[in-house]
C-alpha positions as CSV (number, residue, x, y, z in Angstrom):
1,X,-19.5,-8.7,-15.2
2,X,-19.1,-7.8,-11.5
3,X,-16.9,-10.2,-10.8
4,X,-14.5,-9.5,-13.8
5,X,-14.5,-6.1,-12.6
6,X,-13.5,-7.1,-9.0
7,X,-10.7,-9.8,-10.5
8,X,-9.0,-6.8,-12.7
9,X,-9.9,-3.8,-10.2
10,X,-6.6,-4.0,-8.4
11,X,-4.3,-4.3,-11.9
12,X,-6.8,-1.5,-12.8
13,X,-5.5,0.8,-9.4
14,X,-1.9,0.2,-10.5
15,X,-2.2,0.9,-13.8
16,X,-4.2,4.5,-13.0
17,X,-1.4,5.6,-10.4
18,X,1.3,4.7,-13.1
19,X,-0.8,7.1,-15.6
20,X,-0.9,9.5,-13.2
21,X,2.4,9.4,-12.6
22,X,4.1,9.9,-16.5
23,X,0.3,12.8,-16.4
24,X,2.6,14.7,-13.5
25,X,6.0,14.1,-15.0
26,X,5.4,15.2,-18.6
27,X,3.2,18.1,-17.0
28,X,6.5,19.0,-15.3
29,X,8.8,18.8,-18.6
30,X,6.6,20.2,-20.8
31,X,4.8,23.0,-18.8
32,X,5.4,26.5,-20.5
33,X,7.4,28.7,-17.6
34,X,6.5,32.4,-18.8
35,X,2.9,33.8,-19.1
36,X,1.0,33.7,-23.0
37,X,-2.0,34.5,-23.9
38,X,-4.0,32.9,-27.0
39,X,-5.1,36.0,-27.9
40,X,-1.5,37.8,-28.1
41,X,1.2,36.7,-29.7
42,X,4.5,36.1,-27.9
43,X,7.3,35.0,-28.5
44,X,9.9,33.9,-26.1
45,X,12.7,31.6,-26.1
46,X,10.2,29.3,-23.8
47,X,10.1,26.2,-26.5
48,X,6.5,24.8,-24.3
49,X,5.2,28.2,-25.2
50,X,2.6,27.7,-27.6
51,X,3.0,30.4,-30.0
52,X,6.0,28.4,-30.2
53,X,4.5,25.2,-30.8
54,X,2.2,25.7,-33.6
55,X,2.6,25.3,-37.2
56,X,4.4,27.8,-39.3
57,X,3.5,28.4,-43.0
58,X,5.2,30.2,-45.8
59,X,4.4,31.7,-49.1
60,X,6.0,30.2,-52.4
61,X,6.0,32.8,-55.3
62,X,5.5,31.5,-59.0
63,X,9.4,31.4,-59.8
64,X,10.0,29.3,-56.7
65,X,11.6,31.7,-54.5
66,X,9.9,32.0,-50.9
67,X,9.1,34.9,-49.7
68,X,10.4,36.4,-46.2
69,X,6.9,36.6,-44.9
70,X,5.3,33.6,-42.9
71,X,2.2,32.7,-41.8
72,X,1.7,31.3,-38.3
73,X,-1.7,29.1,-36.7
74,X,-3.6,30.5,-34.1
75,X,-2.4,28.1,-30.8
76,X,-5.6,27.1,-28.6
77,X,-5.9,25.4,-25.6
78,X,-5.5,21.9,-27.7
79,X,-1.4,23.1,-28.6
80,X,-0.2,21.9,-25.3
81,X,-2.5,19.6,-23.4
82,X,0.1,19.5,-21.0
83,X,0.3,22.7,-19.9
84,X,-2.5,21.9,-17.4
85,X,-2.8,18.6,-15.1
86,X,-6.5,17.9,-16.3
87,X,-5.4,17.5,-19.9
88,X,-2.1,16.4,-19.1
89,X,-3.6,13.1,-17.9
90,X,-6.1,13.1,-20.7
91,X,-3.1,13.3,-23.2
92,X,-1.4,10.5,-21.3
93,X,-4.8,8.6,-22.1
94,X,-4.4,8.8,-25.3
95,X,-1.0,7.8,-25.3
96,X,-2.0,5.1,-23.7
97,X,-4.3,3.4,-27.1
98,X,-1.7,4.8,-29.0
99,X,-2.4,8.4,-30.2
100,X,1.2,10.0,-29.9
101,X,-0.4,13.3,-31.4
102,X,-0.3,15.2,-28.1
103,X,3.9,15.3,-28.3
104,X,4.3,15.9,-31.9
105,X,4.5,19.8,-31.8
106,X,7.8,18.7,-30.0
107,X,11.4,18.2,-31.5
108,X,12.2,14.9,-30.2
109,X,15.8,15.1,-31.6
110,X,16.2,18.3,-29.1
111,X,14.2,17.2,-26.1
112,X,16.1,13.7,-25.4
113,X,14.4,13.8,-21.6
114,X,11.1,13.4,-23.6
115,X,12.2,10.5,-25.7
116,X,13.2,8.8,-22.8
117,X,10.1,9.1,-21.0
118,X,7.7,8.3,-24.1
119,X,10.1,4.9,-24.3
120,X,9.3,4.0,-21.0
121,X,5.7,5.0,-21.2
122,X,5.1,3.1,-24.5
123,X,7.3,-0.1,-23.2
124,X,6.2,-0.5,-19.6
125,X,2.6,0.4,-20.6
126,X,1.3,0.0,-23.6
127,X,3.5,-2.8,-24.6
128,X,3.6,-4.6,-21.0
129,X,0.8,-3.5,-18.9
130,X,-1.8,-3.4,-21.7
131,X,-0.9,-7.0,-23.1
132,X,-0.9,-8.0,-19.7
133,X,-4.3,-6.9,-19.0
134,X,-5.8,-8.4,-21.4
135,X,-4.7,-11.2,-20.3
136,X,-5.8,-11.4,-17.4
137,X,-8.8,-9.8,-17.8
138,X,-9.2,-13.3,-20.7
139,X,-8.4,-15.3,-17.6
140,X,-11.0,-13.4,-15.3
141,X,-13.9,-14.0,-17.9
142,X,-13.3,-17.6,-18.3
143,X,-13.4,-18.4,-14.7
144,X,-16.4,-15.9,-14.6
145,X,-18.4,-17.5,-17.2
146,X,-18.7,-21.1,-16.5
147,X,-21.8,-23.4,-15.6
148,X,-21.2,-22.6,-11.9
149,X,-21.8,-19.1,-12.1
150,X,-24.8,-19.6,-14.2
151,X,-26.3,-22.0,-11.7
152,X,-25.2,-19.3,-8.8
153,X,-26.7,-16.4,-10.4
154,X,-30.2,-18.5,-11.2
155,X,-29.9,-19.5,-7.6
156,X,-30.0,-16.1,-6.1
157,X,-32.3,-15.4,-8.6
158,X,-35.1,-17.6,-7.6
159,X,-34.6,-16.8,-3.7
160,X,-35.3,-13.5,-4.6
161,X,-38.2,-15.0,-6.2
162,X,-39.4,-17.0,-3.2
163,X,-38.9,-14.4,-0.7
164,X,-40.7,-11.6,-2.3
165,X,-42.7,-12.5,-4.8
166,X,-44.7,-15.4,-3.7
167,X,-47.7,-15.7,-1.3
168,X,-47.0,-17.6,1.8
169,X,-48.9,-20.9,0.5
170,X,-47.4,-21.5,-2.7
171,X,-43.9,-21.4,-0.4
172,X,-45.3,-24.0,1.5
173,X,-46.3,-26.4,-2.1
174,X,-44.2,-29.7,-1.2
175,X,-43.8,-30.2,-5.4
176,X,-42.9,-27.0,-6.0
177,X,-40.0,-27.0,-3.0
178,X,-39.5,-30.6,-1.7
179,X,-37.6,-30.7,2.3
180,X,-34.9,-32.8,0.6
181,X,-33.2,-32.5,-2.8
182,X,-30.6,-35.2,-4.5
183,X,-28.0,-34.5,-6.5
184,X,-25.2,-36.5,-8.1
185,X,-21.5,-35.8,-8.3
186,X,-18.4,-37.6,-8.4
187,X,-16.2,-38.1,-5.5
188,X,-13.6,-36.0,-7.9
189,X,-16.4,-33.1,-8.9
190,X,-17.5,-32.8,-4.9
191,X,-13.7,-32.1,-4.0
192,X,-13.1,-28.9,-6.6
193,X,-16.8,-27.8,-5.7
194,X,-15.4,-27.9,-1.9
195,X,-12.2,-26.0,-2.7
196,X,-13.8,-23.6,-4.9
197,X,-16.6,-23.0,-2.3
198,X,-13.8,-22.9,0.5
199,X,-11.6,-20.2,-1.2
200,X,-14.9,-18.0,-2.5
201,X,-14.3,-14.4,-0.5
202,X,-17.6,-14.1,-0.6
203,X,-18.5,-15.1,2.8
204,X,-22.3,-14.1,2.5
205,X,-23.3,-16.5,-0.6
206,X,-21.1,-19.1,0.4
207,X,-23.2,-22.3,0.4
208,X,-23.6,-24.2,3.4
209,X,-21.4,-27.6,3.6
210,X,-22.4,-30.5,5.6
211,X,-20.1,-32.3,7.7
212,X,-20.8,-35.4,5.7
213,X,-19.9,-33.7,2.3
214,X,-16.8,-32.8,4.3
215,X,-15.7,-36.2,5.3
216,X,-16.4,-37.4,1.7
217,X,-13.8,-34.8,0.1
218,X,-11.1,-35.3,2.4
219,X,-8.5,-35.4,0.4
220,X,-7.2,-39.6,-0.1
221,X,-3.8,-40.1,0.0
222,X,-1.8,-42.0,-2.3
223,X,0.2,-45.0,-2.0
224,X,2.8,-43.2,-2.1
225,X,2.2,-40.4,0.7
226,X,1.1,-43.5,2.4
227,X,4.8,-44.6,2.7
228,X,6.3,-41.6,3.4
229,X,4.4,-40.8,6.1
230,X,5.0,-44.8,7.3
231,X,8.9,-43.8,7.1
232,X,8.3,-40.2,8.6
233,X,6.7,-42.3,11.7
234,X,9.6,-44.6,11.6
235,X,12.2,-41.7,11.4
236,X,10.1,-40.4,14.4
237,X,10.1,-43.1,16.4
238,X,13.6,-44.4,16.3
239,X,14.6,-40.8,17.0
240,X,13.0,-40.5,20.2
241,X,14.3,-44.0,21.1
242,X,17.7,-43.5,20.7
243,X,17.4,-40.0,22.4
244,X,15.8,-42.4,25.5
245,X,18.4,-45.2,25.0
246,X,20.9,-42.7,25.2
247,X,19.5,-41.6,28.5
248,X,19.4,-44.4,30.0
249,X,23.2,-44.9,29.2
250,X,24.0,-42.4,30.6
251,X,21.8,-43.0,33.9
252,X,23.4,-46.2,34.3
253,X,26.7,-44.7,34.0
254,X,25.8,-42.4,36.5
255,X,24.6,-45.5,38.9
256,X,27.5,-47.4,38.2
257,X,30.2,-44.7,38.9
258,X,30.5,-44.8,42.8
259,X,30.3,-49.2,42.0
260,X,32.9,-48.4,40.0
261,X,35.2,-46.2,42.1
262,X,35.1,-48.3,45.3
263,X,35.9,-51.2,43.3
264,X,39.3,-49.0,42.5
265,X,39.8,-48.3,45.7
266,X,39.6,-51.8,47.1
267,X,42.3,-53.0,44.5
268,X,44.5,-50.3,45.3
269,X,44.4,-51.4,48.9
């Protein structure tokens, strides 16, 4: 479970600053801007007040005809979670698994700087992010659970085991730990237990590698890497040849100037 939790902490980090983030910008646009109190009704043309926000109810008489007098809820501190940071990030929370019921004393059709944040929100996060989380965190438990892991864990177990819960001589029992252990593997399984081994983080557990098992799971190249490096050598070599041919051209026709000239000069006389 630890080292799910270390796989997914980073995605984890990322998706807590972008809920912070819509927390602070909703807290922003839906913050009420003149003073209420829950006690005292107010009424002001503030639409994040929350006397403004809560339900209204009106009386139907007998013939159908409603009546001029309304009814109106008592707002608590529940009306507008985002009237305060704290529950501003708690609403966003809930947003998050999908309870929209923090933004439904809201008029969407009059607030279109809401709508457009609540589509981003609901796209980028619970659509995108979410999905991708659980994917990766699928991927992080698969490579978590396997058979290595179960032998690792035993392992660390059992030196715990060993170091402080046994007396010195039942340490020192050749059946119970034998100076030599043998294990078979394939030449293919000792190469991913080297790679795995040799990109673990974990620099403290990390198993101890022989130079033997080393030089056993260098990695064979194939026929044909085999010829390419062959041609690569080639290339290589005929390169620097023809760079040295080509100096020693051009040496000879530095020695075989002056020849040249007095030759000339001869003729001409």
């Amino acid at each position: 479970m630890i080292g799910v939790a270390k796989r997914v902490f980073s995605f984890l980090v990322i998706l807590g600053i972008i809920v912070l983030a819509f927390s602070h910008a909703l807290h922003l646009l839906l913050r009420p801007t003149t003073e209420y109190s829950y006690n005292r009704p107010s009424y002001t043309d503030d639409l994040n007040n929350p006397w403004n926000l809560v339900a209204r109810y009106q009386s139907i008489s007998p013939d159908g005809t409603i009546s001029g007098s309304s009814f109106i809820a008592t707002p608590d501190e529940n009306t507008n979670l985002f009237a305060i940071f704290d529950t501003a990030i708690i609403a966003v929370y809930f947003m998050l698994t999908g309870d929209s019921s923090a933004v439904s004393p809201w008029v969407l059709r009059k607030n279109w700087t809401l709508v457009i944040l609540l589509i981003k929100f609901s796209f980028f996060t619970t659509i995108y992010l979410m999905n991708l989380f659980i994917g990766l965190l699928g991927i992080a438990i698969d490579q978590t659970n396997n058979e290595e892991s179960f032998l690792k864990l035993r392992g660390e177990i059992l030196s715990e085991i060993e170091l402080f819960w046994m007396l010195p001589y039942q340490r020192r029992k050749k059946n119970w730990f034998p100076e030599i252990l043998y294990y078979e593997a394939s030449v293919d399984e000792l190469k991913k237990y080297v790679k795995r081994v040799k990109d673990d983080a974990d620099e403290v557990l990390q198993p101890y590698l022989s130079s033997a098992i080393l030089r056993i799971a260098e990695y064979d190249y194939t026929i044909e890497e085999k010829i390419d490096n062959v041609d690569k050598n080639i290339n290589e070599h005929f390169d620097t040849l023809s760079k040295e041919f080509k100096h020693l051209v051009e040496k000879i026709a530095e020695l075989t100037g002056p020849i040249k000239n007095k030759k000339d000069k001869d003729e001409e006389e």
